[in-house]
Backbone bond lengths (Angstrom), bond angles and torsions (degrees), N, CA, C in turn:
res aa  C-N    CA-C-N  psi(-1)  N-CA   C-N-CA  omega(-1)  CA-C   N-CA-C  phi
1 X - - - 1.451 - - 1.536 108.22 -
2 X 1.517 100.18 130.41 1.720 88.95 -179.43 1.500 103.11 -102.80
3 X 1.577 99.16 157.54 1.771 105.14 176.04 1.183 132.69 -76.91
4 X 1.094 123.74 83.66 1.753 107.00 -172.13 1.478 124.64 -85.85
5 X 1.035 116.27 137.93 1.515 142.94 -145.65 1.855 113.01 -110.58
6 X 1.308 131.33 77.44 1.143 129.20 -177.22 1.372 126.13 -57.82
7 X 1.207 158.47 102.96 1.587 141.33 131.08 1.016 108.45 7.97
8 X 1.461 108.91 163.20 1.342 122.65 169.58 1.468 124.57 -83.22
9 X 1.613 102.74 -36.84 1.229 104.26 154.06 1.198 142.03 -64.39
10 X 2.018 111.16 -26.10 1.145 108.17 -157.31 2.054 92.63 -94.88
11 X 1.495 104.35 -16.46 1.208 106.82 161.13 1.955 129.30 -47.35
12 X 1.524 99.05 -35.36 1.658 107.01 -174.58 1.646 89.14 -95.09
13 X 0.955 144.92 10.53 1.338 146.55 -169.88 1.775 98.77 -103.47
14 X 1.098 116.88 -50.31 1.230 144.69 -175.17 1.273 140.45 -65.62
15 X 2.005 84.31 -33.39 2.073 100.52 167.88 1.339 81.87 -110.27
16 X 1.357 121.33 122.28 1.648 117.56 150.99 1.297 126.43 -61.70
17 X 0.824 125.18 19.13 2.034 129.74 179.23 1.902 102.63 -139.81
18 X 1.677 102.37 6.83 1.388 87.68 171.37 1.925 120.81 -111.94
19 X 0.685 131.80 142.73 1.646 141.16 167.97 1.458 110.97 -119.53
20 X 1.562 112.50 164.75 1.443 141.63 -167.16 1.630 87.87 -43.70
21 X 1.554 107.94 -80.29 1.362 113.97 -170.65 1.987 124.20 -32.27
22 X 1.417 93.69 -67.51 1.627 102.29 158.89 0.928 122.68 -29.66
23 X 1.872 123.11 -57.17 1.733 139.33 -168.09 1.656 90.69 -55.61
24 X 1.660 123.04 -64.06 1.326 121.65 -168.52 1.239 121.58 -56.04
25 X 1.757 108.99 -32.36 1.523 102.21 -172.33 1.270 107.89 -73.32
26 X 1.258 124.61 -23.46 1.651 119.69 -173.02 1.509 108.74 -81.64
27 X 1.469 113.63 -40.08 1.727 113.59 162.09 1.667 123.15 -73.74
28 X 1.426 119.32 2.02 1.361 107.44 133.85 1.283 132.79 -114.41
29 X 1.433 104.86 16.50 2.075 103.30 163.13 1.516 104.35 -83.79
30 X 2.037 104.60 -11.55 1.578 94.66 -165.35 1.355 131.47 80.66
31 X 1.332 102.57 23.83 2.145 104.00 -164.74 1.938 77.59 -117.60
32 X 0.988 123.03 -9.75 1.768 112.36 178.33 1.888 94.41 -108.96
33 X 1.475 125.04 146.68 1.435 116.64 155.70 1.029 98.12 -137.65
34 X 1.338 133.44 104.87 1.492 132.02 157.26 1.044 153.55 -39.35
35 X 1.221 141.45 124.61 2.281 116.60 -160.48 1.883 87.23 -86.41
36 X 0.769 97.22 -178.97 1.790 131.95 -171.49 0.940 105.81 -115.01
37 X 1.706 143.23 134.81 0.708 161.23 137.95 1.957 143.39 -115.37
38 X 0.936 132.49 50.09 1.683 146.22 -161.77 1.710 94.15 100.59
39 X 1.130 97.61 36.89 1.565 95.69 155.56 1.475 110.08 75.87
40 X 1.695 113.59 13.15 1.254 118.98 163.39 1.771 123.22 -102.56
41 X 1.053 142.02 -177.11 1.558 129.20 -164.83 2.517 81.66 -108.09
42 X 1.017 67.76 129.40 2.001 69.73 171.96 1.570 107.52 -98.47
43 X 1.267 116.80 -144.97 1.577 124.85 175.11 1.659 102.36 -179.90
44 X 1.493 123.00 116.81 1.275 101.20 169.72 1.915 117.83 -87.78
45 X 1.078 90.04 -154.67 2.016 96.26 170.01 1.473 97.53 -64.95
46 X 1.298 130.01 -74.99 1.673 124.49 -171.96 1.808 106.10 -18.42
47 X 1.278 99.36 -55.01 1.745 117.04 -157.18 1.135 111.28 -73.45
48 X 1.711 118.82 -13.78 1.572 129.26 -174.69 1.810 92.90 -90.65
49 X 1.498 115.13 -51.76 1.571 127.96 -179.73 1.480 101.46 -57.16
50 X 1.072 125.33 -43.26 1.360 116.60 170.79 1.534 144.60 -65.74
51 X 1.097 94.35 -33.03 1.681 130.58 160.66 1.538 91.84 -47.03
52 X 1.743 121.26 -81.38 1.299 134.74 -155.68 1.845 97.84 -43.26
53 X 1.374 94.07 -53.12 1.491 91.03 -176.19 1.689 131.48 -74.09
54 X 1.223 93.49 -12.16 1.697 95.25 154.96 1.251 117.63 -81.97
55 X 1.498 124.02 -63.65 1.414 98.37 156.37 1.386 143.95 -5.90
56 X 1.100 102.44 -59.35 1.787 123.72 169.14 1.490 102.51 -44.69
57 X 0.953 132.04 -76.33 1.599 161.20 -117.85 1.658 76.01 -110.98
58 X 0.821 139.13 -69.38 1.275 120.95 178.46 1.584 137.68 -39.33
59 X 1.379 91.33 -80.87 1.545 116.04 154.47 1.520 117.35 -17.25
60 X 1.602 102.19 -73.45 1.374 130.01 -168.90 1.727 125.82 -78.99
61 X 1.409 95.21 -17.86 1.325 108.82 175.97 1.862 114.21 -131.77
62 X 1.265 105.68 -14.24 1.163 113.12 -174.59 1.488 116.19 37.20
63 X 1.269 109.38 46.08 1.524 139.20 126.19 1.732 118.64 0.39
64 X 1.324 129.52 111.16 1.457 125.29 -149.52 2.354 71.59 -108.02
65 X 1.315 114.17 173.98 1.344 135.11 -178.92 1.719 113.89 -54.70
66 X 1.392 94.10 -45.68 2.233 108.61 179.81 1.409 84.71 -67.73
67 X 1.661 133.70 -45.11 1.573 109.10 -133.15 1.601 100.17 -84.71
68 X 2.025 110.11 -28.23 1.101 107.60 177.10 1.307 123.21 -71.75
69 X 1.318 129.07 -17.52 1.683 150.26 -153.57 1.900 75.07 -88.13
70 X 1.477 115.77 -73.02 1.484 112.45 178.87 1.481 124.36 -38.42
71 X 1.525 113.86 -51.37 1.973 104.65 -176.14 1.555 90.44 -73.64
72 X 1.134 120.83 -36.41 1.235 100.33 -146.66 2.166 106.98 -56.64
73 X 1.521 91.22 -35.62 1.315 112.18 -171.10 1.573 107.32 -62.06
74 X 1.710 123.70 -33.08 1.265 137.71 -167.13 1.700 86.34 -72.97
75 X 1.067 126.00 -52.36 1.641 141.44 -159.25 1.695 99.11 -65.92
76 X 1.214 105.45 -47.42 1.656 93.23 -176.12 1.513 112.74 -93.06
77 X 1.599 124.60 0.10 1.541 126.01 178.00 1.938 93.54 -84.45
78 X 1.548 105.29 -36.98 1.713 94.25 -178.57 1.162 126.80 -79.97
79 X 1.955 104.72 -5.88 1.635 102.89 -177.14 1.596 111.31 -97.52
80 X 1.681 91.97 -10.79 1.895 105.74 160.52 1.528 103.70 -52.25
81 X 1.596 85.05 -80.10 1.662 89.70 -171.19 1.946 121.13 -47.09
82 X 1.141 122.56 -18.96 1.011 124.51 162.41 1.930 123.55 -61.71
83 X 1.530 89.55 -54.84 1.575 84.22 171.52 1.941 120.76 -77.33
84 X 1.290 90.40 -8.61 1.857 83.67 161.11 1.263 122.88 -86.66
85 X 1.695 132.31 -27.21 1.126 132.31 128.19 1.292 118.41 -26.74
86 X 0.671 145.47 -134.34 1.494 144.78 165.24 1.527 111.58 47.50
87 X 1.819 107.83 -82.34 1.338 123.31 147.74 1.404 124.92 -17.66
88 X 1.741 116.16 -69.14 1.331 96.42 174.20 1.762 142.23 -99.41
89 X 1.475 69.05 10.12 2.189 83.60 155.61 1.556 106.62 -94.34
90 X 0.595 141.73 -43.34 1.966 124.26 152.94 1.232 122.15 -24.46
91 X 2.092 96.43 -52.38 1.581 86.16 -166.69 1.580 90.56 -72.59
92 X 1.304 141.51 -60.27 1.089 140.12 -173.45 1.062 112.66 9.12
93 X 1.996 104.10 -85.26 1.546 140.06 -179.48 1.313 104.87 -19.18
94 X 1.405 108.20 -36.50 2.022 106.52 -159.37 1.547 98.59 -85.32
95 X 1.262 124.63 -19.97 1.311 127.05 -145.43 2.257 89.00 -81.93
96 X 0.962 95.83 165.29 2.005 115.29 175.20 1.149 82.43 -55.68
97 X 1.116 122.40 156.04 1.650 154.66 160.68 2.076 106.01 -59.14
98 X 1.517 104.10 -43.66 1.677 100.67 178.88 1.776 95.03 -83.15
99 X 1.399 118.93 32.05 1.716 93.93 167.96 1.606 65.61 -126.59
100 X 1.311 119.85 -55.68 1.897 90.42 -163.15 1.541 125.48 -64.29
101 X 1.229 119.53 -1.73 1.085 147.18 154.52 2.107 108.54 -56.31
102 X 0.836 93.85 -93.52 2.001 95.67 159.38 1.133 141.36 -6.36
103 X 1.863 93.02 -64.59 1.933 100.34 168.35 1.472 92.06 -78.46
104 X 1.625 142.70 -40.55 1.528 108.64 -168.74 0.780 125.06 -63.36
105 X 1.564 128.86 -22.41 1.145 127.75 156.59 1.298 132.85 -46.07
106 X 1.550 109.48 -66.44 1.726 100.73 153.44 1.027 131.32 -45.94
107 X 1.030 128.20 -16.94 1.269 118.57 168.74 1.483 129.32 -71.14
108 X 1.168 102.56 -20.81 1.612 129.09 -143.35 0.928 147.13 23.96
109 X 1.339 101.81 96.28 1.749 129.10 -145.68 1.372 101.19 -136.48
């Protein structure tokens, strides 16, 4: 998979509901962080999907700077906890059948 790497421009090109002004306000609430590249600010795919959804949240909720800095923060603690899920149903999977057997039980399943 190759990485592709947005401009800044080609980033506001890219969200149709975003402009210069918008781009800054979200890089000083801090809910966008850009990688670096020759000493310019880049944007990958995550940062373009993220964009879209501030937009949203803006637009749609008219969302003040704290409230987006807040979901945004709720959004990436559940997509943590999602990929550690993930993680430990894998490890699960590997485990003998009488341990996955065990937690379903605890679980009560």
């Amino acid at each position: 998979m190759t990485r592709v790497f947005y401009s800044e421009q080609e980033a506001i090109a890219a969200v149709g509901r975003l402009d210069q002004t918008r781009l800054t306000r979200f890089l000083r609430a801090e809910v966008i962080t850009p990688a670096e590249a020759g000493g310019q600010p880049v944007y990958r795919q995550v940062d373009i999907a993220r964009m879209e959804l501030l937009c949203d949240l803006c637009d749609d909720f008219e969302l003040n700077d704290d409230a987006l800095g807040l979901v945004m923060q709720l959004l990436d603690q559940l997509h943590g906890t999602r990929n550690d899920l993930v993680a430990l149903m894998r490890a699960l999977g590997e485990e003998p059948e009488e341990v996955k057997s065990r937690v379903q039980d605890r679980l009560g399943r």
